[in-house]
N, C-alpha and C positions, 0 to 999 in steps of 0.2 A: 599861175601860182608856182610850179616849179621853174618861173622865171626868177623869181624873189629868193625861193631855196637853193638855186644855182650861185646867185648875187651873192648872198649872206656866206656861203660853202669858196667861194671863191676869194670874197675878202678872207678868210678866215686862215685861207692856203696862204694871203700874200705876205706881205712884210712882217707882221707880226710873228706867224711861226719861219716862215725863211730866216730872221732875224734871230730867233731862240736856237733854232739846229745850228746854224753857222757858228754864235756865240758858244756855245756849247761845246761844238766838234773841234774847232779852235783852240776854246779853254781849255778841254780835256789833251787835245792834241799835243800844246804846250807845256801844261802839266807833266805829262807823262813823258815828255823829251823828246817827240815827235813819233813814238814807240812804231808806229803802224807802217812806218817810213822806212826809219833804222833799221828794223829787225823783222821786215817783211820777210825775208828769207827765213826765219827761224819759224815764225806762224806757220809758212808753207809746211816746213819738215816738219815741225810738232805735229802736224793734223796726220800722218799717217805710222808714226811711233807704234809700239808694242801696246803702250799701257794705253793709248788715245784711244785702240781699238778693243781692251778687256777691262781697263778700270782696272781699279786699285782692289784686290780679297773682295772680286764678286761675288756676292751672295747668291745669286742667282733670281734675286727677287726685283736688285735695283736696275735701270737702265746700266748700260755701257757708257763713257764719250762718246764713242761711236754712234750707238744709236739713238742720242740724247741727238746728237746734231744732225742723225741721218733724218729725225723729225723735225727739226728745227730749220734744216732746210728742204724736206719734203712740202714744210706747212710755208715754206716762203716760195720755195720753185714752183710756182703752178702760174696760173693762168696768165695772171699781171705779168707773167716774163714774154706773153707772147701776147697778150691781146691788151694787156692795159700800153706798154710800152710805144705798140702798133697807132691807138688811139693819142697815146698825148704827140707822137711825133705826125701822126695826120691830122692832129688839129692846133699841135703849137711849132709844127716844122721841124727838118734836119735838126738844129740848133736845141731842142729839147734832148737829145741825147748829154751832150758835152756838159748840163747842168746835170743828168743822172750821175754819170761822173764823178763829179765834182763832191753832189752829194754824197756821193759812196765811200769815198777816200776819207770825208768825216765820219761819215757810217761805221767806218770799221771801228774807228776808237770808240763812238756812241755803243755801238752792240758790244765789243768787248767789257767795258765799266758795266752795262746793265747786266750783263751775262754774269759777272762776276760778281756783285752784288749780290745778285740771285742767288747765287753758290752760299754767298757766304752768310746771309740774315735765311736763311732757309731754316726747316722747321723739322724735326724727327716725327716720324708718326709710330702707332704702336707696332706694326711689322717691319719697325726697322728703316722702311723707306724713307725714303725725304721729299719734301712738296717746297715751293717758293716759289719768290718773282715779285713784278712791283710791289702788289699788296701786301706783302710780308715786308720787304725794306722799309716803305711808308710806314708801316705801324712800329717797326722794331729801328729802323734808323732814325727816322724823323719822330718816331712820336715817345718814344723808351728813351733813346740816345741825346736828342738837341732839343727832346721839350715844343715841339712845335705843336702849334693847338690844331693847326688846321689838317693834322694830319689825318684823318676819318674823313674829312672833305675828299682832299684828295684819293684817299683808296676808294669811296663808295663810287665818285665822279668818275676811276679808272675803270673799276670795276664792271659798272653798270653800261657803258658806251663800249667795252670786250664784248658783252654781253650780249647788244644792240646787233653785231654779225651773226648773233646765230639768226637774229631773224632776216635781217637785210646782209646777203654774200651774191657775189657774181661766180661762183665757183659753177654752178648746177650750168646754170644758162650759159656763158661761153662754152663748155664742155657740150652743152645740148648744142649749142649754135654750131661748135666745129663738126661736132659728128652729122647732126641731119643735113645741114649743108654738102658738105661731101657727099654720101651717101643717099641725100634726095631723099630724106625718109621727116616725118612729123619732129618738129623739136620735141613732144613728149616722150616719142621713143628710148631717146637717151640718155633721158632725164629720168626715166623711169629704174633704168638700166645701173645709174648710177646712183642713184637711191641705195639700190641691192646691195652695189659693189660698198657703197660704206657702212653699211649696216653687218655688211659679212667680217669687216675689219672690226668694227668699234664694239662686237658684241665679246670680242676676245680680250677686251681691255688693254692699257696704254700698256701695258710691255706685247703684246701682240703686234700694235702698232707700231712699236719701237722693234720690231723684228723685221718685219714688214719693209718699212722705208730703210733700212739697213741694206734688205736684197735691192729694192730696188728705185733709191736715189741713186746711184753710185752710177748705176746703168741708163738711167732716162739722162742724166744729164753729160753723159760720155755721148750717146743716141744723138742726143736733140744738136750738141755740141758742132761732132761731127756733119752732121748733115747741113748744118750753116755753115761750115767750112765748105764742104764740096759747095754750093750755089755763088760762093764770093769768089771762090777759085773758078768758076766760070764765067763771072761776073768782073774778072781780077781789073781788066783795063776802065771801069766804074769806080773802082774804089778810090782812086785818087781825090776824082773829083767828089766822092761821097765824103769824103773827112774835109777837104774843101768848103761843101756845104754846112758840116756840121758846126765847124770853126767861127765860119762865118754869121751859119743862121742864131750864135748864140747871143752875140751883140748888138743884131742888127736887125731893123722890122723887115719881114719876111712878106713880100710881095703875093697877089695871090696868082698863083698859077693852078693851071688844070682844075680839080674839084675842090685843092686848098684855098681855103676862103682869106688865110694872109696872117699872120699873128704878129703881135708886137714883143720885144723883150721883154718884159714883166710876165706875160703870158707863158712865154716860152720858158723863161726860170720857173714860174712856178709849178707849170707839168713836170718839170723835168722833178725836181724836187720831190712835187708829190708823188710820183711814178716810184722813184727811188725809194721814197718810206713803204710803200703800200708795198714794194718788191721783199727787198729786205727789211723789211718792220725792225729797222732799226733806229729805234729810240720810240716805239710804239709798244713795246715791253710786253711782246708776246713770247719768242726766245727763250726769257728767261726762264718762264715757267714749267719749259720741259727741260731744261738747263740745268734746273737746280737740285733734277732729279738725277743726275750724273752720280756714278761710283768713282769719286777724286777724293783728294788727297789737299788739293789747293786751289780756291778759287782760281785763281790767274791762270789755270791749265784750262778750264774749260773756259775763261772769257776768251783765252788765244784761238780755240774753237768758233766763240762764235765772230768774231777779224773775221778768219778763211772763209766762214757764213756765207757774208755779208761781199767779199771777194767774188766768190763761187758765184753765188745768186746775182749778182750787177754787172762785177764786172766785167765775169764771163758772161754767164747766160744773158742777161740783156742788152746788152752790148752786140752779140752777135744776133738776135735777131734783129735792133734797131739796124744797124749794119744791114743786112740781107732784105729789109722794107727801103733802105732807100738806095741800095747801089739796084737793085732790080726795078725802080723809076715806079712801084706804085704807092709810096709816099703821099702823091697831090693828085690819085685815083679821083678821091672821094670815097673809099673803103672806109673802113675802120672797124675795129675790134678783131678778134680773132679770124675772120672772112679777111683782112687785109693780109695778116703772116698766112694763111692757107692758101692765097692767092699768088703772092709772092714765093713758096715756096713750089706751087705748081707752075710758075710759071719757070724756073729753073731744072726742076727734076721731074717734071709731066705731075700727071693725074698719080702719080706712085709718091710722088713729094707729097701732097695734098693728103695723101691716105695717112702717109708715116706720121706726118705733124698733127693730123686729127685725132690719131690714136696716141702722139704724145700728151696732145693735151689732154685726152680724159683721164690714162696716168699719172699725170701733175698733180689736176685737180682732186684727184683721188686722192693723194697724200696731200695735199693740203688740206683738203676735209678732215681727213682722217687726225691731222697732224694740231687744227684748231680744236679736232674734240678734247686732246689732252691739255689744252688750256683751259676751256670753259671747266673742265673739270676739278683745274687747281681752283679756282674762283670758289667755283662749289665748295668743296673742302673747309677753304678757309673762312665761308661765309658760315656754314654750317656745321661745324666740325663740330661745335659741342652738343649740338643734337642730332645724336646717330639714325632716330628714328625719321626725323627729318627730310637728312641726308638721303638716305637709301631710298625714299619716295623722290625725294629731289633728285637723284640719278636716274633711276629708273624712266621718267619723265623725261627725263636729258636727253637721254639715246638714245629715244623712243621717236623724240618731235628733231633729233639734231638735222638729219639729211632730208628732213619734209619741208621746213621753212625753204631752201634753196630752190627748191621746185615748184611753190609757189610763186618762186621771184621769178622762173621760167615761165609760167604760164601766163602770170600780170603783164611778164616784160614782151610778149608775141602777141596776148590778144588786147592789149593796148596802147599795140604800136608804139611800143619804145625802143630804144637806141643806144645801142653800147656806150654811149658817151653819157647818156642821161644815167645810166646804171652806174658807172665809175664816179660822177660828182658826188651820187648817194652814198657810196663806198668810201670816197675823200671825208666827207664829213664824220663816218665814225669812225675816221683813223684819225681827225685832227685833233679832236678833244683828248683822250686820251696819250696821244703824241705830246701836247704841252703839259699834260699833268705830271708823265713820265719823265721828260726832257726836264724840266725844275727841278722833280728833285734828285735827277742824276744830276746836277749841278751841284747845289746842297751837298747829294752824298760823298762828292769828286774827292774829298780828304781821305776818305778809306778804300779808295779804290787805287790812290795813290800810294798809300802806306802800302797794302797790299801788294800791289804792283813792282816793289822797291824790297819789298820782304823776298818778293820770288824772285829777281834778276840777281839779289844777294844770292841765296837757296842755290839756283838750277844754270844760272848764266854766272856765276865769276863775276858779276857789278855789284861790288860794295861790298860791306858786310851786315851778314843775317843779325839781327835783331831780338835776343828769348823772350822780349818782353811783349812781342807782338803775336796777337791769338789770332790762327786763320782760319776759324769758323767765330760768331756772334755768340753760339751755346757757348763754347767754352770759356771767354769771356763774361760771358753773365753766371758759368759756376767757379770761375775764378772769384768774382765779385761776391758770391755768396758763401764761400771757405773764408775767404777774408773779413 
């Protein structure tokens, strides 16, 4: 049976969504003048600015930039940077990196346009805050703006398969796998453990969270960073031939050596690929949602936010661990999942490498739980918003059952003998639905994210001139339209 679910989950990854990201990443990339290329150096320095890090007159109620995207990549830096990465390169080979890559350099422009969408079709509430992301654009772009009928399709089919993570996530169980493995202790141990630890965050609510991954994104991913630097630096006369292999294994069918059973190109793009969304969910329109809750000024500041994201999260972070699984040679183990990077990093730094990376991952995974709850929550909101009473039973419930479904998937996934690779296809399928629902109508929406994008390099870059007739929020526009 999960022979058929893996088949169907795997077409689903190939050509057809490979074919929408790349069209897309392209189209936008073009559009926008290659932005992510040119003006890489300016994303860089924007990300650590004055205002990037207090917002524009904070109230003190609404996130920072800062800590909109210390969420935004708390909820993308977790596990998948170390155990999904691990898994598609020991089952689709070296050559699956070079296609993460590839798709991340698209990625950036993809996360930038949805990030900035976000910003801009976003929604006031009555303290003032602000909520958004796909669901809000779908209804107020597509379906207010261009008239599209099918726009309710779209957000309930986005919304609902978001949704489908709280139940089915690998976050609980690779976190349990890395610690009881090390430590030689029951995977419920640390499943149980980290239950607590999201329950002690999420009951502070999303600016607690957005406090939270503020202190300590900044720091796990300098930690985690570091410490793959020392293993390659010991490693240093491997690395040649590791990029070697990667170049190589991306065009070419991959032979099977040691426990690797051998993969073909197709195979090997399409890990890489899906690795690369599931990493940085970019163009899986999670992002935006805590994005949109930024204290700005102008969309295209926080979509340059999430570029660096989407940078930050691939190109460093997984990068360097792909890197450090196959210049330390156990790549074609027969590993896989987080036991392959724990393994690999013990075997560079001892039994103290092993310790450091076990405890980074339950860190990760910690703010990535923490970092989806403030998603499912914007979902909530806009599903429920006009019934308060609703709501509030609907919350409550939220973050009551959020960190329990995960430890369910722990205990199914040990006492019924599954496999970190079987967990991640289950993982592929509710990122891909929602991935092309999102990827369309970032397409669709690409005329306002270009207007916008051209309003700002007029504005803050010296390219072109500013424009008074262009409104850079959707409210103001729609009370423009209603004075008139």
């Amino acid at each position: 049976m999960f022979a058929i679910f893996e088949s169907i989950t795997n077409w689903l990854w190939g050509l057809p969504l490979l074919i929408t990201i790349l069209v897309t990443g392209v189209f936008l990339t073009i559009r926008s003048g290659f932005f992510q290329f040119r003006h890489f150096g300016y994303i860089i320095k924007n990300m650590f600015n004055k205002e990037s890090r207090e917002g524009v007159g904070d109230d003190g109620k609404s996130l920072t930039p800062f800590q909109a995207i210390s969420i935004a990549i708390g909820g993308t830096v977790g596990v998948s940077n170390m155990s999904g990465v691990a898994t598609a390169i020991a089952v689709g080979g070296p050559g699956a990196l070079f296609w993460l890559w590839v798709a991340a350099l698209l990625a950036m422009i993809i996360k930038m346009c949805e990030v900035t969408l976000g910003v801009y079709y976003r929604q006031k509430q009555e303290d003032g805050t602000y909520i958004g992301g796909p669901t809000f654009y779908m209804q107020k772009g597509l379906g207010e703006e261009k008239k599209f009928p099918l726009w309710g399709l779209f957000a309930v089919g986005f919304g609902a398969m978001i949704f489908s993570t709280w139940f089915i996530t690998a976050q609980n169980y690779t976190v349990s796998e890395a610690i009881g493995t090390t430590f030689k202790i029951p995977f419920i141990v640390p499943s149980i453990i980290y239950v607590i630890g999201i329950y002690f965050v999420i009951f502070g609510g999303v600016k607690k969270v957005g406090k939270l991954a503020a202190c300590m994104v900044p720091f796990m991913c300098t930690f985690y960073v570091l410490g793959c630097l020392i293993i390659l630096i010991k490693n240093a006369d491997a690395v040649p031939g590791t990029f070697a292999m990667i170049f190589k294994g991306a065009f070419t069918t991959q032979a099977a050596t040691g426990g690797f059973v051998g993969a073909g190109v197709a195979t090997t793009m399409r890990l890489g690929f899906a690795r690369s969304v599931y990493s940085n969910e970019a163009g899986w329109g999670t992002s935006p949602m805590v994005h949109a809750s930024a204290n700005t000024d102008h969309p295209i500041k926080q979509g340059l936010m999430g570029a660096f994201e989407v940078f930050m999260d691939t190109i460093v972070v997984c990068s360097v661990t792909g890197l450090v699984v196959i210049a330390t040679g156990f790549w074609n183990s027969g590993l896989q999942g987080s036991e392959l990077t724990l393994t690999a990093f013990e075997s560079g730094m001892g039994y103290i490498g092993r310790v450091l990376i076990a405890v980074s991952i339950f860190l990760f995974g910690l703010t990535t739980s923490t970092g989806w709850f403030t998603y499912y929550s914007v979902i909530l909101k806009h599903w429920l918003g006009n019934n308060e009473k609703v709501l509030k039973i609907a919350e409550k419930v939220f973050i009551l059952g959020t960190p329990l479904w995960g430890m369910l998937v722990t205990v199914l996934n040990v006492y019924s003998n599954g496999t970190p690779a079987q967990l991640w296809t289950i993982c592929d399928f509710t990122t891909v639905v929602p991935t092309f629902v999102n990827v369309l109508t970032l397409f669709m929406l690409s005329g306002t994210f270009v207007k916008l994008l051209k309003d700002y390099k007029a504005r803050y870059m010296g390219i072109g001139k500013v424009d008074p007739e262009v409104d850079l929020f959707y409210e103001n526009k729609k009370a423009r339209e209603i004075e008139n």
